[in-house]
Each structure stands twice: as C-alpha cells, then as structure tokens.
PDB file with one MODEL, atoms N, CA, C and O in Angstrom:
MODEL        1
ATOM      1  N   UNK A   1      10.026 -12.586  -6.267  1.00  0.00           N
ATOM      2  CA  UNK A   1       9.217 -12.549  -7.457  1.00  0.00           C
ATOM      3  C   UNK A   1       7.911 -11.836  -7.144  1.00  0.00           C
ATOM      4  O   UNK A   1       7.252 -12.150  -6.153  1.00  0.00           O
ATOM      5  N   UNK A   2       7.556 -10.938  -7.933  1.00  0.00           N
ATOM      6  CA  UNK A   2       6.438  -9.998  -7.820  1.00  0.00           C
ATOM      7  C   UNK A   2       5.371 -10.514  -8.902  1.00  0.00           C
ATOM      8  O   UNK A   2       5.750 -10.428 -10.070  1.00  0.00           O
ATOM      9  N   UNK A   3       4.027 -11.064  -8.666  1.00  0.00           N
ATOM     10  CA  UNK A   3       3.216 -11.199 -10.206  1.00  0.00           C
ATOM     11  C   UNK A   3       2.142  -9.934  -9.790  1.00  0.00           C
ATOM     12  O   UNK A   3       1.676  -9.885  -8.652  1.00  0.00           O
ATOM     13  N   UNK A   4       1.717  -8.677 -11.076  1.00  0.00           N
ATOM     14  CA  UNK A   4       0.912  -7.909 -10.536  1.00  0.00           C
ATOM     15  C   UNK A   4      -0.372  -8.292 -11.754  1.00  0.00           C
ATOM     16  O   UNK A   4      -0.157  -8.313 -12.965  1.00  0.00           O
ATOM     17  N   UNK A   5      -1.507  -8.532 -11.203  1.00  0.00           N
ATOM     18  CA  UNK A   5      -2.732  -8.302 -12.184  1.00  0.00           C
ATOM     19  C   UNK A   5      -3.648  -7.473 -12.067  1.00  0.00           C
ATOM     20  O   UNK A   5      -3.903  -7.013 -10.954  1.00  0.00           O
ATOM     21  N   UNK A   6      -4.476  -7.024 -13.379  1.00  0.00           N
ATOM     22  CA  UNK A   6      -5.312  -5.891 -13.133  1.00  0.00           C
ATOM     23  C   UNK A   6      -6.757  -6.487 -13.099  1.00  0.00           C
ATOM     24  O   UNK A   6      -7.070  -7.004 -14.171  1.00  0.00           O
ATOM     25  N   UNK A   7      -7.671  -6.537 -12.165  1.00  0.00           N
ATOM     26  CA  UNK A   7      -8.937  -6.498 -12.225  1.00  0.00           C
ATOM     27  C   UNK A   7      -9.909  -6.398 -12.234  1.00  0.00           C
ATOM     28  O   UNK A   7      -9.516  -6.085 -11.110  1.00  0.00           O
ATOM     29  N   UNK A   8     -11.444  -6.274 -12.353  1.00  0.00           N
ATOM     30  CA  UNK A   8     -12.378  -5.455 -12.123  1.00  0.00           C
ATOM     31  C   UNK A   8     -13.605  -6.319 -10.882  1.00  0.00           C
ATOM     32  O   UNK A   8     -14.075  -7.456 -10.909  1.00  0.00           O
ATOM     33  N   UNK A   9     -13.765  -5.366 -10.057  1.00  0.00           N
ATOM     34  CA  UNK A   9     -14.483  -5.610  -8.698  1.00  0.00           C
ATOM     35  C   UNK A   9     -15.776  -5.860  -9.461  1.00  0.00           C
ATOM     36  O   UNK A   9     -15.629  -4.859 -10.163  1.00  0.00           O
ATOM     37  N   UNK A  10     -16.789  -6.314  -9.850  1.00  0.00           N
ATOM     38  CA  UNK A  10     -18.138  -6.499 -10.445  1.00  0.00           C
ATOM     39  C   UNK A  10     -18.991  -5.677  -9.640  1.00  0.00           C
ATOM     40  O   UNK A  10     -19.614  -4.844 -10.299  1.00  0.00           O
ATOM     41  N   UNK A  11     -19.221  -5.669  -8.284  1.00  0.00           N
ATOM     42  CA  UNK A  11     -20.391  -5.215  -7.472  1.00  0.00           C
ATOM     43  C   UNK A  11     -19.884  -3.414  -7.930  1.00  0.00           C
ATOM     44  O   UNK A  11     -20.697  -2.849  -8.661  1.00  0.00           O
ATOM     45  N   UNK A  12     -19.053  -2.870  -7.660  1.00  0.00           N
ATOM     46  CA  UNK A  12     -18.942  -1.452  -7.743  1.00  0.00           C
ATOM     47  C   UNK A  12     -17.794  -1.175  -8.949  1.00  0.00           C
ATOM     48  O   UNK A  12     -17.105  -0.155  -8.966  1.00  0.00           O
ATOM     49  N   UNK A  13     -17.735  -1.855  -9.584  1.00  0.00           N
ATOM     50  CA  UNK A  13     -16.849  -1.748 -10.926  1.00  0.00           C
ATOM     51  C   UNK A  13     -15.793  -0.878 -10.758  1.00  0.00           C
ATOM     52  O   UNK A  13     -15.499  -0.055 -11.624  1.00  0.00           O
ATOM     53  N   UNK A  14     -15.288  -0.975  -9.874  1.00  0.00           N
ATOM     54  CA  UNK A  14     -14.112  -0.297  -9.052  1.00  0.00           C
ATOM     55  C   UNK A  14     -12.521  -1.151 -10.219  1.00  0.00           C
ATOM     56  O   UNK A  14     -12.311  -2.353 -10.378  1.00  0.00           O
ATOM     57  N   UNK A  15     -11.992  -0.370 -10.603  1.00  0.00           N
ATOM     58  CA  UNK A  15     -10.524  -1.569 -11.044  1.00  0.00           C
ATOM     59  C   UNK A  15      -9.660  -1.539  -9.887  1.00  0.00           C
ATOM     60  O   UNK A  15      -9.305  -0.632  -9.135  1.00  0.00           O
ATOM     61  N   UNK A  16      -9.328  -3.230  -9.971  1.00  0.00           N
ATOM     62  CA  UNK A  16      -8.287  -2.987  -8.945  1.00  0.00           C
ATOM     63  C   UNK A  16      -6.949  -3.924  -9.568  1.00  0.00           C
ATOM     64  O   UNK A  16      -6.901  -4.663 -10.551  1.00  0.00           O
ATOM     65  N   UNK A  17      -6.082  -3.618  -8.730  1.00  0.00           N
ATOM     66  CA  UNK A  17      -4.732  -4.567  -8.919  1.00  0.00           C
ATOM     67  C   UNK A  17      -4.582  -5.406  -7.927  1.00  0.00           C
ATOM     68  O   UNK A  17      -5.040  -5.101  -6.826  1.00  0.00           O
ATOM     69  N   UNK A  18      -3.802  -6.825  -8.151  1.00  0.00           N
ATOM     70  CA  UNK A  18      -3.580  -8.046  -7.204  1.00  0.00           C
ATOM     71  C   UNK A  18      -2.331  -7.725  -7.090  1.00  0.00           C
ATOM     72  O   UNK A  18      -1.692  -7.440  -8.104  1.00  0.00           O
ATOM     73  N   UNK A  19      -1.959  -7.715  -6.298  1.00  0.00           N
ATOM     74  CA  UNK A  19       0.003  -7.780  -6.431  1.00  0.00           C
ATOM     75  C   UNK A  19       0.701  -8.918  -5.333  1.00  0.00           C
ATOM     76  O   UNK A  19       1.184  -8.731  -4.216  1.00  0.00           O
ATOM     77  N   UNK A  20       0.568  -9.953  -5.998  1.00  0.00           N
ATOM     78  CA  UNK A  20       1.475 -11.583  -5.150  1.00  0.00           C
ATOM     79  C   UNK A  20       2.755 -11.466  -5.179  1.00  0.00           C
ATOM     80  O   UNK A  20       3.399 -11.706  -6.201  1.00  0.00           O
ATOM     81  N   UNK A  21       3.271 -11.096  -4.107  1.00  0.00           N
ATOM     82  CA  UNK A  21       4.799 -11.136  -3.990  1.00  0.00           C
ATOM     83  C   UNK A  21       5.423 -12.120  -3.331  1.00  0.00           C
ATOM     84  O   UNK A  21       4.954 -12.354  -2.217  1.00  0.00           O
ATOM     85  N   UNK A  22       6.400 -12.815  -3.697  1.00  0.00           N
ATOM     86  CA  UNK A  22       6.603 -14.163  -3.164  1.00  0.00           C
ATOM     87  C   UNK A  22       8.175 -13.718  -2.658  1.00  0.00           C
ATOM     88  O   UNK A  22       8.973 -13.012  -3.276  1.00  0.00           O
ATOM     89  N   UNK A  23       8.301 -14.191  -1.691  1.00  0.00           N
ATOM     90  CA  UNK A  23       9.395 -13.492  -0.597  1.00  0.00           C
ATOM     91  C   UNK A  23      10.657 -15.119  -0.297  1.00  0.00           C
ATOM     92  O   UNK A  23      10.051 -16.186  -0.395  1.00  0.00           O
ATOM     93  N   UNK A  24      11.455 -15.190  -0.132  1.00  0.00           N
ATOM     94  CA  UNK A  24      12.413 -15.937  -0.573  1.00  0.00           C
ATOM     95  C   UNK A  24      12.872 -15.804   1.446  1.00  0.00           C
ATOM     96  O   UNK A  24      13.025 -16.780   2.181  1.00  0.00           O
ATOM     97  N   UNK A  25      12.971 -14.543   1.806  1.00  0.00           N
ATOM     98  CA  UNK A  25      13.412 -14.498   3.464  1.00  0.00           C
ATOM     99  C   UNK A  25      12.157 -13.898   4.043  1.00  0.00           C
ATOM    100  O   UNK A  25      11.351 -13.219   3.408  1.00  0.00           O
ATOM    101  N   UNK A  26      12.063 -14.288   5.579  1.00  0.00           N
ATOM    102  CA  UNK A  26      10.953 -13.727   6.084  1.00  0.00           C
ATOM    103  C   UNK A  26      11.399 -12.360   6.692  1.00  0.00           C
ATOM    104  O   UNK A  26      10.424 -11.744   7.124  1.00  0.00           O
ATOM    105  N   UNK A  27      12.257 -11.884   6.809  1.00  0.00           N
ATOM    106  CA  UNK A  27      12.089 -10.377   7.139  1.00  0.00           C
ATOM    107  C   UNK A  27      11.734  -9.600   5.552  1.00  0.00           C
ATOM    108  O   UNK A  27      11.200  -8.491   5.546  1.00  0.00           O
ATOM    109  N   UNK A  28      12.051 -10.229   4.400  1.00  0.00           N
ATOM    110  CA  UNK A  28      11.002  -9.708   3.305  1.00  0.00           C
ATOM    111  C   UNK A  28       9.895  -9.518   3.169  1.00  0.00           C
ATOM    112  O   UNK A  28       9.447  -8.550   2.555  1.00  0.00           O
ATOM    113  N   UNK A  29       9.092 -10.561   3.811  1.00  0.00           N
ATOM    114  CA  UNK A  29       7.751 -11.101   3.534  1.00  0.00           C
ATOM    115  C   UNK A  29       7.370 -10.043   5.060  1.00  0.00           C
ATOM    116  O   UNK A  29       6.463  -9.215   4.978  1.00  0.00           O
ATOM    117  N   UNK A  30       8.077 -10.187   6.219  1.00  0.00           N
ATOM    118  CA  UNK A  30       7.333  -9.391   7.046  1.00  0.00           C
ATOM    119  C   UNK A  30       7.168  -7.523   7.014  1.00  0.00           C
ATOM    120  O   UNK A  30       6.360  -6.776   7.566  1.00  0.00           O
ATOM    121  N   UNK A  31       8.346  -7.257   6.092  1.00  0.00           N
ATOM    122  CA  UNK A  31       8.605  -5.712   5.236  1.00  0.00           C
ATOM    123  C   UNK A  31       7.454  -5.487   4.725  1.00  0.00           C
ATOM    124  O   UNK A  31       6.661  -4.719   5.270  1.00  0.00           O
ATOM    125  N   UNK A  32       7.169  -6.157   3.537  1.00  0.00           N
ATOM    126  CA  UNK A  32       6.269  -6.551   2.832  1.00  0.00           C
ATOM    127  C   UNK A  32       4.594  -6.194   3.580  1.00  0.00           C
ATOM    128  O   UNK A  32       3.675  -5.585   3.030  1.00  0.00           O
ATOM    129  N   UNK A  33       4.602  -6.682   4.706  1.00  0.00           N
ATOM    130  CA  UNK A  33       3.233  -6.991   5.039  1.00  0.00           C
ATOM    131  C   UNK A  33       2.963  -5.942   5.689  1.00  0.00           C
ATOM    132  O   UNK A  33       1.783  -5.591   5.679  1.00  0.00           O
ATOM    133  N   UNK A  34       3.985  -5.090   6.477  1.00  0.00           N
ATOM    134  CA  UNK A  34       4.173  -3.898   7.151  1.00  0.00           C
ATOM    135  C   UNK A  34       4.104  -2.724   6.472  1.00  0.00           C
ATOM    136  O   UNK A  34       3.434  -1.802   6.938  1.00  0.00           O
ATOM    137  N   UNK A  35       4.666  -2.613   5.487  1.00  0.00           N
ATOM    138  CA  UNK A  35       4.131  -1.391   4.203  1.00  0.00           C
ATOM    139  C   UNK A  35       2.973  -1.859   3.679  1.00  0.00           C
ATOM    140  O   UNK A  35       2.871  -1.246   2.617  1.00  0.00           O
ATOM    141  N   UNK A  36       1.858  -2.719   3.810  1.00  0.00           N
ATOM    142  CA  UNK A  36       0.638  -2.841   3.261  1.00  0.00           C
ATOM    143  C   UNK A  36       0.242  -2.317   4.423  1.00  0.00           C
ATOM    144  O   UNK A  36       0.510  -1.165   4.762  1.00  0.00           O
ATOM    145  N   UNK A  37      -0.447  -3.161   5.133  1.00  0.00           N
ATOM    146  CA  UNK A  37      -0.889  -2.293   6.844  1.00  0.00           C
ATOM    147  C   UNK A  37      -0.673  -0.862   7.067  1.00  0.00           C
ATOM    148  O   UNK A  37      -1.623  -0.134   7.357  1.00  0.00           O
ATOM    149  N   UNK A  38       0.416  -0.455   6.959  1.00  0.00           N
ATOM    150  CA  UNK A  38       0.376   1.416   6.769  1.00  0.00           C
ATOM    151  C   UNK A  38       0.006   1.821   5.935  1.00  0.00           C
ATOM    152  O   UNK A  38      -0.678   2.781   6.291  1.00  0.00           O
ATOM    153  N   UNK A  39      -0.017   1.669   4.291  1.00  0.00           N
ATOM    154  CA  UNK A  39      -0.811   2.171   3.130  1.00  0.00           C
ATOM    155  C   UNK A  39      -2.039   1.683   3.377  1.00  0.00           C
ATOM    156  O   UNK A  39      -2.736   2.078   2.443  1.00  0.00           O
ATOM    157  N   UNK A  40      -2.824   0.912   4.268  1.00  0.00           N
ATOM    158  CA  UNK A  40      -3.877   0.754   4.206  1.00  0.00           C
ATOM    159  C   UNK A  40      -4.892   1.403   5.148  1.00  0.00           C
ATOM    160  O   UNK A  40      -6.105   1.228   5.262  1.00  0.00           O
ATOM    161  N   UNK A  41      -3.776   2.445   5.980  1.00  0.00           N
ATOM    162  CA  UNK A  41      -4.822   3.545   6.955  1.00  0.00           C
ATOM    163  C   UNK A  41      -4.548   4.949   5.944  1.00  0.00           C
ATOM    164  O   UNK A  41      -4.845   5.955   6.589  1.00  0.00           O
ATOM    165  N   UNK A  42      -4.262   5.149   5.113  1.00  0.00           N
ATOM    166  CA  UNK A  42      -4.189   5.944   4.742  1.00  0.00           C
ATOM    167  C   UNK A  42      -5.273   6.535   3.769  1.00  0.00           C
ATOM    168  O   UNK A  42      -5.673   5.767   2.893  1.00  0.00           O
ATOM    169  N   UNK A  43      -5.781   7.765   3.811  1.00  0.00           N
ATOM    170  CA  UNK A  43      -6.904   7.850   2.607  1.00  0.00           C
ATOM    171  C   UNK A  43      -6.122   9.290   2.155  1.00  0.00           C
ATOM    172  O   UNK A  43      -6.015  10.335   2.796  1.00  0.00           O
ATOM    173  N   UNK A  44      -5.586   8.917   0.713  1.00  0.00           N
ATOM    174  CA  UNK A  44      -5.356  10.426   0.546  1.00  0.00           C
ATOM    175  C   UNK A  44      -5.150  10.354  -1.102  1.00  0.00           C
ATOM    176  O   UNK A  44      -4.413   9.520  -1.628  1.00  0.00           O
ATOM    177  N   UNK A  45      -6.072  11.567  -2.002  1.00  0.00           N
ATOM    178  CA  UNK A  45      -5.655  11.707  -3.591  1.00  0.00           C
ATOM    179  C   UNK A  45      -4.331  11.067  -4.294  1.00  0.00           C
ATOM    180  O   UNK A  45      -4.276  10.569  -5.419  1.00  0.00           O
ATOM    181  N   UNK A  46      -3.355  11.198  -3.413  1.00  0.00           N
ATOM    182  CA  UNK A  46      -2.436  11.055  -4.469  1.00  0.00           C
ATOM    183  C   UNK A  46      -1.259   9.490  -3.659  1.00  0.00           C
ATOM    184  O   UNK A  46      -0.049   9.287  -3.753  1.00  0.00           O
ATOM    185  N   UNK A  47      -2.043   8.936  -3.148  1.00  0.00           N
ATOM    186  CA  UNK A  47      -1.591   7.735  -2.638  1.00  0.00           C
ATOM    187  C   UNK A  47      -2.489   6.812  -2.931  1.00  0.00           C
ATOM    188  O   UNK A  47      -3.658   7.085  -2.659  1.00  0.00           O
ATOM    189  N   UNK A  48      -2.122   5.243  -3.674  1.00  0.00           N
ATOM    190  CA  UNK A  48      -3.004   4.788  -3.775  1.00  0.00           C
ATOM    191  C   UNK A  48      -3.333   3.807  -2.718  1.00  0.00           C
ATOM    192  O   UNK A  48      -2.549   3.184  -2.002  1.00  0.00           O
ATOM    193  N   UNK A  49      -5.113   3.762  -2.751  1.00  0.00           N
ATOM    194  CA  UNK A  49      -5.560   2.808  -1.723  1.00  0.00           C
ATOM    195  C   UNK A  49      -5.424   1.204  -1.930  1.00  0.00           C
ATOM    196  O   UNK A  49      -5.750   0.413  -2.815  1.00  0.00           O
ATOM    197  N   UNK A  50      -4.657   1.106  -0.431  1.00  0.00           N
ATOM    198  CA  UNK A  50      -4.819  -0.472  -0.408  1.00  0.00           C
ATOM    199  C   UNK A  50      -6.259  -1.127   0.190  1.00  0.00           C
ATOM    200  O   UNK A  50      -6.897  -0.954   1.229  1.00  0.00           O
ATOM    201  N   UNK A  51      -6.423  -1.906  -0.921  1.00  0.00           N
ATOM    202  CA  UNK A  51      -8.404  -2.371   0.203  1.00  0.00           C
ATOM    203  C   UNK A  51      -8.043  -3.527   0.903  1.00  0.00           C
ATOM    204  O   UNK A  51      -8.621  -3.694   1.976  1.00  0.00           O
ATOM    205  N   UNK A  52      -7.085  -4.506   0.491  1.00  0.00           N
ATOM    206  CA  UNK A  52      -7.188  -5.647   1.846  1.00  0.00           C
ATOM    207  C   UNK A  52      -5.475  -6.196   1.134  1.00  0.00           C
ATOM    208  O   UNK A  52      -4.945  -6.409   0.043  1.00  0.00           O
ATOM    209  N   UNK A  53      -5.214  -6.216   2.327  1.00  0.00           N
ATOM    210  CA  UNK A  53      -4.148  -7.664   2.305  1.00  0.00           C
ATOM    211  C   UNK A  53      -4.329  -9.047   2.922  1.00  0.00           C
ATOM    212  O   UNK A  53      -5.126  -9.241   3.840  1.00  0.00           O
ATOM    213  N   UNK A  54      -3.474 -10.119   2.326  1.00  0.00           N
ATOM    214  CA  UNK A  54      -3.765 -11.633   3.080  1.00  0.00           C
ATOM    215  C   UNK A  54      -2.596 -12.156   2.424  1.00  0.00           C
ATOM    216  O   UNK A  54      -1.903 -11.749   1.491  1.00  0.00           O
ATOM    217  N   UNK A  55      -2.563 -13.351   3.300  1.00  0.00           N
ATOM    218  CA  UNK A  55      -1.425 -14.411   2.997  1.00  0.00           C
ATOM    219  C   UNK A  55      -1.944 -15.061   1.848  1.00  0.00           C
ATOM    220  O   UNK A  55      -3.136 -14.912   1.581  1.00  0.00           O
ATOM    221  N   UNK A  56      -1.057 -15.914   0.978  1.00  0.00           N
ATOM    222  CA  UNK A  56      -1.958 -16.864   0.191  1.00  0.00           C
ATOM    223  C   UNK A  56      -2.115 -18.649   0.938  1.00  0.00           C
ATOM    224  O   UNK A  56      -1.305 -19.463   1.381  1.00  0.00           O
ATOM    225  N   UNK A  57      -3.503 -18.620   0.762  1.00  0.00           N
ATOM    226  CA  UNK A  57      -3.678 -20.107   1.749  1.00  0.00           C
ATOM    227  C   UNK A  57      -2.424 -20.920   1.244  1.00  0.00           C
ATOM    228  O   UNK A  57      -1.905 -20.787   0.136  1.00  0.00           O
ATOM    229  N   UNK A  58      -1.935 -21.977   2.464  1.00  0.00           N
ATOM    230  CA  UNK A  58      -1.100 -22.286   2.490  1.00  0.00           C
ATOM    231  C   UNK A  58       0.718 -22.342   1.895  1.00  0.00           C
ATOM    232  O   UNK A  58       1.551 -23.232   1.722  1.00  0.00           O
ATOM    233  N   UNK A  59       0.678 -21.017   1.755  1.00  0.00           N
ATOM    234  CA  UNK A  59       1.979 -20.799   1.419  1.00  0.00           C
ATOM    235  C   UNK A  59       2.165 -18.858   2.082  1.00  0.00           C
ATOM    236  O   UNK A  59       1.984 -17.810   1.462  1.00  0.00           O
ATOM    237  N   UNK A  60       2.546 -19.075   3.406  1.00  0.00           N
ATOM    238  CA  UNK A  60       2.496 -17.369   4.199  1.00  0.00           C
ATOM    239  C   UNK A  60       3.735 -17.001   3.641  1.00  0.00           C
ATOM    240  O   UNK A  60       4.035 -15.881   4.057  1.00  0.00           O
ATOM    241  N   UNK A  61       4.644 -17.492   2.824  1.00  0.00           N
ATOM    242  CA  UNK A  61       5.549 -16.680   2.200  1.00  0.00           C
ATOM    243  C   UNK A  61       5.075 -15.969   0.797  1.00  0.00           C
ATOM    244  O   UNK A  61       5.794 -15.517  -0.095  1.00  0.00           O
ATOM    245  N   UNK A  62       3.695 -16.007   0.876  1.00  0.00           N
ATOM    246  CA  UNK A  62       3.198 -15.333  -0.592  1.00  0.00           C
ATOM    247  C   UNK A  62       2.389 -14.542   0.077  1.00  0.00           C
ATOM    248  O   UNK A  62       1.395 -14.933   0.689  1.00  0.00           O
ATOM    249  N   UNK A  63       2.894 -13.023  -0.031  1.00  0.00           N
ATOM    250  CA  UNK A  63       2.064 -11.789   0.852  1.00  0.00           C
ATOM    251  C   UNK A  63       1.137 -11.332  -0.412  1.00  0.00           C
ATOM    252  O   UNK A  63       1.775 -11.056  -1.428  1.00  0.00           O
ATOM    253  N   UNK A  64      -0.235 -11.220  -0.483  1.00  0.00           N
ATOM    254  CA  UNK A  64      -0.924 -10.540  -1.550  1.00  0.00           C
ATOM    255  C   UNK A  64      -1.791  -9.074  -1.142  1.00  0.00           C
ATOM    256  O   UNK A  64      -2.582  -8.970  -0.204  1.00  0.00           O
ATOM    257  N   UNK A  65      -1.425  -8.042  -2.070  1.00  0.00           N
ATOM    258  CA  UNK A  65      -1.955  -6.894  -1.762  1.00  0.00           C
ATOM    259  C   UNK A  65      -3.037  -6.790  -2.614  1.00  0.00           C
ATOM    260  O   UNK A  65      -2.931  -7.323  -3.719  1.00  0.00           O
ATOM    261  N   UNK A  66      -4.268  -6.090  -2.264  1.00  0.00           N
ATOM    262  CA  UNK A  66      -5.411  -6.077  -3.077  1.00  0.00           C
ATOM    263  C   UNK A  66      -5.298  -4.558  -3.429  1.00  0.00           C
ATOM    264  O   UNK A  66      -6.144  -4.267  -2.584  1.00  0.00           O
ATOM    265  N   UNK A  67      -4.883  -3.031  -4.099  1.00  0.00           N
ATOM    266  CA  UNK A  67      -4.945  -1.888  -4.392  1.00  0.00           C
ATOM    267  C   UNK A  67      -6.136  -1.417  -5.365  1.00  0.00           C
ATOM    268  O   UNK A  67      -6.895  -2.174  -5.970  1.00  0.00           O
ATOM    269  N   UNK A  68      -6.144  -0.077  -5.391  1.00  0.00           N
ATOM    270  CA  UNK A  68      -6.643   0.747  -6.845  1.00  0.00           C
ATOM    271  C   UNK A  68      -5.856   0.265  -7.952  1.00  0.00           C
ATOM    272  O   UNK A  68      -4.739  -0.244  -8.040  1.00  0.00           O
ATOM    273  N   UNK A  69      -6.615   0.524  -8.639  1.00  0.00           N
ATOM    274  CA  UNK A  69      -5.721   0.682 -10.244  1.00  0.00           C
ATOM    275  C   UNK A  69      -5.457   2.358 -11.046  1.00  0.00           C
ATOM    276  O   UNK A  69      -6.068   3.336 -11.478  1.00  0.00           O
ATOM    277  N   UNK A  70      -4.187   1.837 -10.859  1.00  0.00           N
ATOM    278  CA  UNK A  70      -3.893   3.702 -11.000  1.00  0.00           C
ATOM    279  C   UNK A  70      -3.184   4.012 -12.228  1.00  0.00           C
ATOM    280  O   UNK A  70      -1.961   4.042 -12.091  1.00  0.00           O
ATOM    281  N   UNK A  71      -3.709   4.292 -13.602  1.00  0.00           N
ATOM    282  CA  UNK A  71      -3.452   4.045 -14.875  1.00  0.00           C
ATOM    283  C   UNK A  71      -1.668   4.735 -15.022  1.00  0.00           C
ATOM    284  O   UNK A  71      -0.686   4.185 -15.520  1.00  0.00           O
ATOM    285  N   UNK A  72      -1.803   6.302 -14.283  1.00  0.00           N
ATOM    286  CA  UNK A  72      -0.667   7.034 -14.729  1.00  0.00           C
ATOM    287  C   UNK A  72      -0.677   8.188 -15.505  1.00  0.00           C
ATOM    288  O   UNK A  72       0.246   8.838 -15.997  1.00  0.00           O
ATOM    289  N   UNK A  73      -2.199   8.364 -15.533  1.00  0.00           N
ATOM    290  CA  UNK A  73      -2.482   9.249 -16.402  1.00  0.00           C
ATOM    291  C   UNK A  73      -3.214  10.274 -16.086  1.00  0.00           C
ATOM    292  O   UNK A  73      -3.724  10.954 -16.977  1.00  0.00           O
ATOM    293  N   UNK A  74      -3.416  10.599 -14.590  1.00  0.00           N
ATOM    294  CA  UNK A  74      -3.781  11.194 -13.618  1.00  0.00           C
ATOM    295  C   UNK A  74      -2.829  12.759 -14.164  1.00  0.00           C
ATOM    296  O   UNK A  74      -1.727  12.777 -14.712  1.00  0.00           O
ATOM    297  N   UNK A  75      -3.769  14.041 -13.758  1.00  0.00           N
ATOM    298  CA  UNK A  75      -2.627  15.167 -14.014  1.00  0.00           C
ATOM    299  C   UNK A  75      -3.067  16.400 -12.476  1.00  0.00           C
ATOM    300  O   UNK A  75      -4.236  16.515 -12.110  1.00  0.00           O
ATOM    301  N   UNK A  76      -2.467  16.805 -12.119  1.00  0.00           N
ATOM    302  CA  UNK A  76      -2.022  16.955 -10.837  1.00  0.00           C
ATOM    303  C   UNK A  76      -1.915  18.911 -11.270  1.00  0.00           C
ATOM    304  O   UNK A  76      -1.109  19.380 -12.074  1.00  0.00           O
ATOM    305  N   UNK A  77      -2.705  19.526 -10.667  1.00  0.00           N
ATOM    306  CA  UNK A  77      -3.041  21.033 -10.624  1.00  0.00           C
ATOM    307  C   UNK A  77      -2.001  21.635  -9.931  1.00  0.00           C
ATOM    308  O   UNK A  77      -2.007  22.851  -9.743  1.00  0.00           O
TER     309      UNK A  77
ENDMDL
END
C-alpha cells in the first residue's frame, strides 16, 4: 500500500510530496529504501529530488520518502 500527500515546506515554501509505502515483505521495504538512497545523490532537471527518507517510528515496515512536487506540467526544449 502506497499513501502519497502533497505539502508545503513553510520556511522556503518549497512543495513537497510524502510518499508512505507500507511493504508487506522485507526485501520490499529494503528495495524500497535502496531506490530512495540513490535518488537522493542525485541532482539533476529532469529527476526529481528526494530531500530525506526515514522509517516511520515504530513500524520499519513503513519506508517514507520526503520528494519535490512535480505537477507534470513541466515542458522540456
């Protein structure tokens, strides 16, 4: 189960998205945490940035990604 929300950072009014993915096997949840960690060295236009990942307190089968918010409406030269 994936829940994604959209929100706004207050200090730099940055939008971002939450994305709680709740993982049922742990080689999901460790997939999961391993494609955040690599999108999160990455800085590049057309990839979006991850700013932090974490477990959710007491339940490490709930991996949460913190991203940009990337409407879709972006147009590409």
């Amino acid at each position: 189960m994936i829940v994604v929300r959209r929100l706004k950072e207050p200090a730099d009014k940055m939008l971002l998205i939450l994305k709680m993915q709740k993982s049922l096997k742990i080689k999901d949840c460790e997939d999961s945490k391993e494609e955040a960690a690599n999108l999160k060295n990455y800085d590049h236009p057309n990839i979006v940035k991850v700013v932090e990942t974490f477990d959710m307190p007491g339940d490490p089968m709930v991996h949460t990604i913190v991203m940009e918010y990337c409407n879709g409406n972006r147009h590409f030269n």
